[in-house]
N, C-alpha and C positions, 0 to 999 in steps of 0.2 A: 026276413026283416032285420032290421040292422037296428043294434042300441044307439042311441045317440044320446049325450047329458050334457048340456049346455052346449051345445054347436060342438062339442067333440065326442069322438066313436073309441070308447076305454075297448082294450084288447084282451085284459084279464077281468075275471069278477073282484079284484084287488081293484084295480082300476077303478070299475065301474061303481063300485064303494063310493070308493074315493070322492068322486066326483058327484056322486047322487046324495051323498049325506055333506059334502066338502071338509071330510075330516082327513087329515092326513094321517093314515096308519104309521108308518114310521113313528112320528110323532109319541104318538100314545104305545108303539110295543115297542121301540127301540131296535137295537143292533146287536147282532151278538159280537161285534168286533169295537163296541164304542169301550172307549175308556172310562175311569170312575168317574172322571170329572165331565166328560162328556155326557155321562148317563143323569149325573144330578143338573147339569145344565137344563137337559133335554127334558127330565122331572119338572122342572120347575117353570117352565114354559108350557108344560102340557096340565098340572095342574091351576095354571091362568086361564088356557083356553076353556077346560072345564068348567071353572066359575061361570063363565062369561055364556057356556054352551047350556048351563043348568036353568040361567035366564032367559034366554031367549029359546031353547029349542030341549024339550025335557028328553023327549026319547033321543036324540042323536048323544044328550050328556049322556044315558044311561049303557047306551051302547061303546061311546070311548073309556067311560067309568072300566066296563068288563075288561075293555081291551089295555087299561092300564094292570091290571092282574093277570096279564100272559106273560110268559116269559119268551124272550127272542130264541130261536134251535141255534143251537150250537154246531159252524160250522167246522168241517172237519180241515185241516191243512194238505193246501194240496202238494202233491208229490210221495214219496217217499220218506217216514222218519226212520231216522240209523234206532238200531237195535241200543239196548243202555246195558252195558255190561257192568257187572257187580264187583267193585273195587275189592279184593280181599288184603286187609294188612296185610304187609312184607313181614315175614319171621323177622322176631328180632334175635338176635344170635350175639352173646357176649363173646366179645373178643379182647382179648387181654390184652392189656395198657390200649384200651380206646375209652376217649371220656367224649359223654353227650352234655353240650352246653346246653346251657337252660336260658 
């Protein structure tokens, strides 16, 4: 038997969220690649919808409520990162008649 929510068939149980309560996850957990200003934008449009979700629909607010106190996984970069090797000061060695300007 095949899911179906509103005339369309979600692929993931993310998906199927999605579309069964019509709350955008994004929305309310964010990215872990958004910017600051992207993340307070994204806050401040998800605490709108909230208002708006605590009026008319109590459990689906309660449910984005949780999902604003998750934090997005942190993804890993992909490829290869170079090793960071430890700069150690250069000796400094007096050398007669050399002057260090300041």
């Amino acid at each position: 038997m095949k899911n179906i929510v509103a005339g369309r068939e979600p692929v993931t149980a993310t998906e199927f969220i999605e579309l069964a309560l019509g709350i955008d996850l994004e929305l309310f957990t964010g990215s872990a690649t958004e910017s600051p200003l992207e993340r307070a934008a994204r806050l401040d449009v998800a605490h709108e919808v909230l208002a708006d979700l605590e009026e008319s629909d109590p459990e689906a607010a309660a449910y984005a409520a949780s999902l604003l106190r998750t934090l997005p996984l942190k993804t890993q970069p992909s490829g290869r990162r170079s090793r960071r090797t430890v700069r150690r000061p250069a000796k400094v060695a007096a050398v007669a008649g050399s002057a260090v300007a300041a």
